[in-house]
C-alpha positions as CSV (number, residue, x, y, z in Angstrom):
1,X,0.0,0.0,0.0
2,X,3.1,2.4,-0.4
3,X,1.8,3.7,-3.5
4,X,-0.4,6.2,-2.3
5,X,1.4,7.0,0.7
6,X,3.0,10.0,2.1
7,X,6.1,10.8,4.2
8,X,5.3,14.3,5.7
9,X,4.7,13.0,9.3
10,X,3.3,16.0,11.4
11,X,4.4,18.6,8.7
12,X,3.9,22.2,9.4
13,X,0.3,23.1,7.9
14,X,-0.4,25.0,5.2
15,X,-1.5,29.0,6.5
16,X,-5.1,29.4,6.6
17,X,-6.1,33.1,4.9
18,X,-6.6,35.9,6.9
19,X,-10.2,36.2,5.6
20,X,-11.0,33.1,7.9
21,X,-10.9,34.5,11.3
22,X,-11.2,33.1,14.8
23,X,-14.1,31.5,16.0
24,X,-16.1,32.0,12.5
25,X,-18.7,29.5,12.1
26,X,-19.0,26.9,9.9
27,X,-21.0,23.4,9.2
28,X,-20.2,19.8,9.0
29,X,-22.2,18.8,5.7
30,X,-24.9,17.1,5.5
31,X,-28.8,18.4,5.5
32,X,-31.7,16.9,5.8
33,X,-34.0,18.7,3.3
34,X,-35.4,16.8,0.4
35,X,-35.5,20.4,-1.7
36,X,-32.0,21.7,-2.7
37,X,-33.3,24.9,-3.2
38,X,-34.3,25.3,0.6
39,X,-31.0,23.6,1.5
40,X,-28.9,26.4,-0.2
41,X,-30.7,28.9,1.3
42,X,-29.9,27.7,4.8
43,X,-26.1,26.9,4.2
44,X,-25.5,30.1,2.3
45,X,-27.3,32.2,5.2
46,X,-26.2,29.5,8.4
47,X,-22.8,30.2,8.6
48,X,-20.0,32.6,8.4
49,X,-18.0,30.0,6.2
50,X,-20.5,28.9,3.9
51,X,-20.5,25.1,3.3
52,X,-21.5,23.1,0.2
53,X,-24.1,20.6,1.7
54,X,-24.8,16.9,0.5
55,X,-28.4,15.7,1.0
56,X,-28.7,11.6,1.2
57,X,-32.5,12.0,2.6
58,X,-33.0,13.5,-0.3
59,X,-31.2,11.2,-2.7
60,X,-28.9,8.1,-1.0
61,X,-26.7,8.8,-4.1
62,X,-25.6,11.8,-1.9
63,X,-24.3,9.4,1.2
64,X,-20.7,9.8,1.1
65,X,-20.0,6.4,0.5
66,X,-22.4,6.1,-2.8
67,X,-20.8,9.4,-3.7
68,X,-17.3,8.3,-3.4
69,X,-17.9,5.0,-5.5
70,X,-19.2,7.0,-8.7
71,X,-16.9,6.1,-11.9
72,X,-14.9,2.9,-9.7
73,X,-14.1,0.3,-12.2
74,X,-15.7,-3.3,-10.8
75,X,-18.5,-0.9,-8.7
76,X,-22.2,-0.3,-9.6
77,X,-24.1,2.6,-7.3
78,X,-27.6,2.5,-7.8
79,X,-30.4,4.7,-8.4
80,X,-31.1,4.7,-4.5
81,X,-27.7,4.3,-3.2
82,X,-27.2,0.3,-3.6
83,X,-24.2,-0.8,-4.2
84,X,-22.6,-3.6,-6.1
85,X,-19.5,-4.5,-6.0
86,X,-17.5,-7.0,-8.4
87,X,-14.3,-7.5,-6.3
88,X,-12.7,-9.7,-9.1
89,X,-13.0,-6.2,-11.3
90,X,-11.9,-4.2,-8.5
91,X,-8.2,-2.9,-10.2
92,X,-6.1,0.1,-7.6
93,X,-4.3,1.2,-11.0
94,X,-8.0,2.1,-13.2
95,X,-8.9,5.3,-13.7
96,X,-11.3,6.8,-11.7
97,X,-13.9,8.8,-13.9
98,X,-15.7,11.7,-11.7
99,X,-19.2,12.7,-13.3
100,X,-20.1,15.9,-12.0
101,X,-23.7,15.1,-14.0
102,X,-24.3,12.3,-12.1
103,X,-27.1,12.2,-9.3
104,X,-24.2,12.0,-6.3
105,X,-22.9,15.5,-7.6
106,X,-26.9,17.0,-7.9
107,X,-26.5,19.6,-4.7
108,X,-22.6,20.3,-5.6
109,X,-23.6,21.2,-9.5
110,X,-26.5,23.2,-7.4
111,X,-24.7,25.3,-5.1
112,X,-22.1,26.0,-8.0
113,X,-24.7,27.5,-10.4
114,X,-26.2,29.3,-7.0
115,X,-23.2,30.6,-5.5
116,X,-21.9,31.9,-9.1
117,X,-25.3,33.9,-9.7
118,X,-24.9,34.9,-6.1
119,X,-21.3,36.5,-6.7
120,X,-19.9,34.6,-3.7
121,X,-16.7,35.7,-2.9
122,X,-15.7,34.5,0.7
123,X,-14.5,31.1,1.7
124,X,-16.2,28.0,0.8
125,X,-16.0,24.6,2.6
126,X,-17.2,21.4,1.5
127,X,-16.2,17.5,2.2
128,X,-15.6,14.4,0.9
129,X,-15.3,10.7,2.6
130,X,-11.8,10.0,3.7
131,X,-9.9,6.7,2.5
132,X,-9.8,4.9,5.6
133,X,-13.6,5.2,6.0
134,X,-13.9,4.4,1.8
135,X,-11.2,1.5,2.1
136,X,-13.4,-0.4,5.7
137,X,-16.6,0.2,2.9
138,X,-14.8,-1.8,0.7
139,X,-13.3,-4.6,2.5
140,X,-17.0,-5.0,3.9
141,X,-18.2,-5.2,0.0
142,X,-15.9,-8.0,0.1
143,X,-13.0,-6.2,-1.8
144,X,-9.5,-7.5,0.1
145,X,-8.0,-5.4,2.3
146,X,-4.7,-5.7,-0.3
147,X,-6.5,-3.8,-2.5
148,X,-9.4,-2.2,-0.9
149,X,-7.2,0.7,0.7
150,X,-4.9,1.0,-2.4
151,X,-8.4,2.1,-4.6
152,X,-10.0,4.2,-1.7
153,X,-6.9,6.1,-2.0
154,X,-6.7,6.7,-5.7
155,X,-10.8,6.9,-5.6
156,X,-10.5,9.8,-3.2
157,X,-7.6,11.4,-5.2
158,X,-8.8,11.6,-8.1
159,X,-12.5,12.8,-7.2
160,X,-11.1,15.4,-5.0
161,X,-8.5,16.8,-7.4
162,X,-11.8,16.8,-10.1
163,X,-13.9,18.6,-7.7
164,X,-11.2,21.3,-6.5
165,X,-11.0,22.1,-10.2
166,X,-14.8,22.7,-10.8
167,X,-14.5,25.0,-7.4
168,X,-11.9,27.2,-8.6
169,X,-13.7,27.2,-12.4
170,X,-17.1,28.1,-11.2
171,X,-15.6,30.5,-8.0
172,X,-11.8,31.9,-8.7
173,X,-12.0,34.2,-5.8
174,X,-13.5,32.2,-3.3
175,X,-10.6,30.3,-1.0
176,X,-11.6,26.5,-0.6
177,X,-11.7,24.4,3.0
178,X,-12.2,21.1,2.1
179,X,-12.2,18.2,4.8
180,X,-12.0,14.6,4.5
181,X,-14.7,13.2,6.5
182,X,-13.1,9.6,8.3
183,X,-15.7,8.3,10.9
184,X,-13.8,4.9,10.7
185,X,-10.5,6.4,11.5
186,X,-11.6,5.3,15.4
187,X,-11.3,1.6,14.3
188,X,-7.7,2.2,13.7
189,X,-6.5,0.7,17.2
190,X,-8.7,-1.7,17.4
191,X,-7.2,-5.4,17.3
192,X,-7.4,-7.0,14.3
193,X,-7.2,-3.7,12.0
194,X,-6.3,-3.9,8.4
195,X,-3.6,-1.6,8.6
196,X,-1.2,-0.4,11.3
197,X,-2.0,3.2,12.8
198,X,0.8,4.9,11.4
199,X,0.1,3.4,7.6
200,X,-3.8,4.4,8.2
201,X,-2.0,8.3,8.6
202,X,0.3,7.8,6.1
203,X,-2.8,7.2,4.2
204,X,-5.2,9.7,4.6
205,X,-1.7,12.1,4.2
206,X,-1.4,10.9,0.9
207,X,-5.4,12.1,0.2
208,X,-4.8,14.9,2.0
209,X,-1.5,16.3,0.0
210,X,-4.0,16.7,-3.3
211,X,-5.7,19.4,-1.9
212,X,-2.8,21.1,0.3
213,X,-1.4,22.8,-3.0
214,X,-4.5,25.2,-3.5
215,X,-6.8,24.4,-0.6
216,X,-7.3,24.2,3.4
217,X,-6.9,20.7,4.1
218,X,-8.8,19.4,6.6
219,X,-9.9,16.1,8.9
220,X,-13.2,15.8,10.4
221,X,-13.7,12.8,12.6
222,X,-16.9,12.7,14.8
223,X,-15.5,9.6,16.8
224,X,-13.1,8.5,19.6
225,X,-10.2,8.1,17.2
226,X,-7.0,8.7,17.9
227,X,-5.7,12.2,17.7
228,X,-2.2,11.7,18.2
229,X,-2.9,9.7,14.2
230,X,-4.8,11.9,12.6
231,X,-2.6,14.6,13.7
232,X,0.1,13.1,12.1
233,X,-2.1,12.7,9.2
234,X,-0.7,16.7,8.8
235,X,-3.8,18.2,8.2
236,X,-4.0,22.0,8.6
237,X,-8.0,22.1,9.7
238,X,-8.9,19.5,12.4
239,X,-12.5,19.0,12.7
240,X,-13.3,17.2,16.2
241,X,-16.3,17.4,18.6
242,X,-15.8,19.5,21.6
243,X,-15.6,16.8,24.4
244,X,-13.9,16.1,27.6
245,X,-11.9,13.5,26.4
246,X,-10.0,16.0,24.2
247,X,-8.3,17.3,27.9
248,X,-6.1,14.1,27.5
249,X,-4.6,14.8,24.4
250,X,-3.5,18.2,25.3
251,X,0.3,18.0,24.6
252,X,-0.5,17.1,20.7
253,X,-3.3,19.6,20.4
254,X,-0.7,22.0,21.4
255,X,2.0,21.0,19.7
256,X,-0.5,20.9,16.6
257,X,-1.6,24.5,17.6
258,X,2.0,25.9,17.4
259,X,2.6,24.1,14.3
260,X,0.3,26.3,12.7
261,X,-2.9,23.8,12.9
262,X,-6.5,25.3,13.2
263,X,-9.4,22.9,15.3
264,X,-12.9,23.1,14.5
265,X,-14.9,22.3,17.5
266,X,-17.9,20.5,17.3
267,X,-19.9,22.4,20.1
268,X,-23.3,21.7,19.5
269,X,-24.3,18.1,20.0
270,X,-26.2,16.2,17.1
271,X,-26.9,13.0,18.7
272,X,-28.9,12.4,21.7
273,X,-30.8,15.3,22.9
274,X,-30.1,18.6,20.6
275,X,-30.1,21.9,23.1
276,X,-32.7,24.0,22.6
277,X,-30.5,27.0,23.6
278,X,-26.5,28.1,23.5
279,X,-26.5,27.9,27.4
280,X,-25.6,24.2,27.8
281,X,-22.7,24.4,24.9
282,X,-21.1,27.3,25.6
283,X,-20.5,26.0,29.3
284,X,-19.2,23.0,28.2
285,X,-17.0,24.6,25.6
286,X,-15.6,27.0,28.0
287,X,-15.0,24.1,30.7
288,X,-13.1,22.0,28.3
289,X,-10.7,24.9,27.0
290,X,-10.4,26.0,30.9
291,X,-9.0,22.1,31.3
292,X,-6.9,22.3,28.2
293,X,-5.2,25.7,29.3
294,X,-4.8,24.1,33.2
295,X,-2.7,21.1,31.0
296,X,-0.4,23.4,29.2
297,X,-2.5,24.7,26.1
298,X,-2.3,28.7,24.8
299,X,-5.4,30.3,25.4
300,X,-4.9,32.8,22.4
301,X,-3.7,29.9,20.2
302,X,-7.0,28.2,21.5
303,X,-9.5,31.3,20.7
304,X,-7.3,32.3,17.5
305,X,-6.9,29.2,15.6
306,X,-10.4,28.2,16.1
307,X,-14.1,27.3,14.5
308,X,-17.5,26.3,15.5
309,X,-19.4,23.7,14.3
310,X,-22.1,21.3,15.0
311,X,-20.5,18.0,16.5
312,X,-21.4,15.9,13.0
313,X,-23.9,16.8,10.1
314,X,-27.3,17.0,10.2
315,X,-28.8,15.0,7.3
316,X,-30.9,12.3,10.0
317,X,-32.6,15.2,11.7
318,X,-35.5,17.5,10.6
319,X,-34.8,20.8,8.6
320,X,-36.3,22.7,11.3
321,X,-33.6,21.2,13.9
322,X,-31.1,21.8,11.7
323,X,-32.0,25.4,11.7
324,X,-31.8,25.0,15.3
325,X,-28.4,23.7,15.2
326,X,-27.3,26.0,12.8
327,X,-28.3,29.1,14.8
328,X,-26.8,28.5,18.4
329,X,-23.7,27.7,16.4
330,X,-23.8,31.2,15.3
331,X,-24.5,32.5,18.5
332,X,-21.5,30.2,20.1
333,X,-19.5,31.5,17.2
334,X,-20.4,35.4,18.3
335,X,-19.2,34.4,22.0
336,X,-15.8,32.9,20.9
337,X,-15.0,36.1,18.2
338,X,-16.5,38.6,21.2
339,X,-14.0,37.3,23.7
340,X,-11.3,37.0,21.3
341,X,-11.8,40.7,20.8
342,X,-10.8,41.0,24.2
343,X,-7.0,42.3,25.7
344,X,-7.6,38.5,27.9
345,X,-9.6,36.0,27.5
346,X,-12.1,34.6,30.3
347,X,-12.4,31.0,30.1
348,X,-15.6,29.7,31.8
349,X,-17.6,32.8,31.5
């Protein structure tokens, strides 16, 4: 699996513009409206960086899996998201054919068109399925782990190097964030994995060092995985939810932090019961940055380097909880850049 691999272990990342500022706000992905129209309304209007949604409620051709698949030699993705898989077909060295006509790209050709009539000029983020998280889909298809990884690779290459180009045709002026969404990267140290932890980040570096020439590269893991990997990964956005569990892995956020890194936190909770309010977040938030600073983080690199997000995305809930979601981010977002306007910062105000 060298092929694909990378050698930058914990590389300094790539500067984030200065038109992304601290404690902006931005989403995760996914939606859960069934009318594209109504979903780029809200993701043009939710957040200070706007984000280019996916909708699978309201065609499975838009889960990230299905999407990733699209133009795989040996793999069939069907009208609603099925997905075949002749693993005697499956070759690591085909081409990889992205179809930006195909149903899997309908809300990305949307937002495109939308955003160019628009005259969108600040930062844009969107996402794609990272290889670990492609290559376990495969393996579970009955593709062998051998190969599976090699062609999740190459698959998320190639459809991400495709899709940075229609980005840049359709918006030249508009700076791209684009994060690799890897849910399985918390299977990595489990017993038994396919790959060892460091391969797994050598990896996802290799998917990641397409976009670092002309984009923010980004991780976005929703799971327990292990930071000290993904760091090592070298991606210059890390997209994590804001839990306590983060306090142990101080000393690499740190060390990530004065490498240059930015962390999205994922402050509002989308699973289990979804606030109503900002109260409840915005506590937590400021207890577990409170914890990180008591363990030997910088409390300006914390506030300066940072984003808001929802923990995950919100395509299983209701488009009026999503709106919900979306707007106590906001108002989280308006705390972090109101305090970050101050000469010192109060942690657990």
């Amino acid at each position: 699996m060298s092929a694909q691999s990378s050698t930058h272990r914990f590389s300094t990342p790539s500067r984030v513009s200065t038109r992304v500022q601290g404690g902006m706000s931005m989403a995760v992905g996914s939606l859960p409206h069934l009318s594209i129209a109504d979903a780029l309304s809200l993701s043009m209007s939710g957040t200070d960086i706007v984000t280019i949604p996916t909708l699978p409620k309201r065609s499975p051709a838009e889960n990230m899996i299905a999407q990733a698949l699209v133009g795989l030699r040996g793999v069939t993705v069907g009208q609603y998201g099925s997905i075949a898989v002749d693993a005697a077909s499956i070759d690591p060295l085909s081409a990889v054919h992205t179809d930006l006509d195909h149903e899997a790209f309908a809300s990305f050709r949307s937002f495109l068109s939308a955003a160019t009539t628009a005259g969108l000029a600040g930062p844009i983020k969107w996402q794609f399925v990272g290889p670990i998280t492609l290559g376990l889909a495969l393996q579970r298809a009955g593709v062998p782990a051998s190969t599976a990884f090699d062609v999740a690779v190459r698959a998320v290459r190639s459809h991400v190097q495709r899709l940075l180009e229609a980005v840049s045709a359709a918006l030249p002026g508009c700076e791209q964030i684009v994060v690799l969404d890897e849910p399985g990267f918390d299977a990595v140290l489990e017993p038994g994995f396919a790959l060892p932890p460091d391969v797994a980040a050598d990896l996802l570096s290799g998917a990641l060092a397409v976009i670092e020439p002309v984009a923010v590269a980004g991780v976005h893991c929703c799971a327990e995985a292990d930071l000290s990997s993904l760091i090592a990964a070298g991606p210059t956005l890390l997209v994590v939810p804001a839990r306590p569990s983060l306090v142990d892995s101080a000393g690499y956020l740190q060390r990530y932090l004065d490498s240059g890194g930015w962390i999205a936190w994922g402050a509002v909770a989308t699973a289990g019961p979804v606030p109503m309010t900002a109260e409840r977040p915005w506590k937590q938030l400021c207890a577990l940055w409170c914890q990180l600073v008591q363990r030997g983080c910088d409390p300006s690199l914390l506030r300066q380097q940072s984003l808001i997000t929802p923990e995950c995305g919100l395509g299983t809930h209701s488009p009026a909880v999503a709106e919900r979601v979306l707007r106590i981010n906001a108002e989280l977002s308006r705390r972090v850049r109101d305090q970050a306007a101050a000469t010192r910062f109060a942690f657990g105000a």
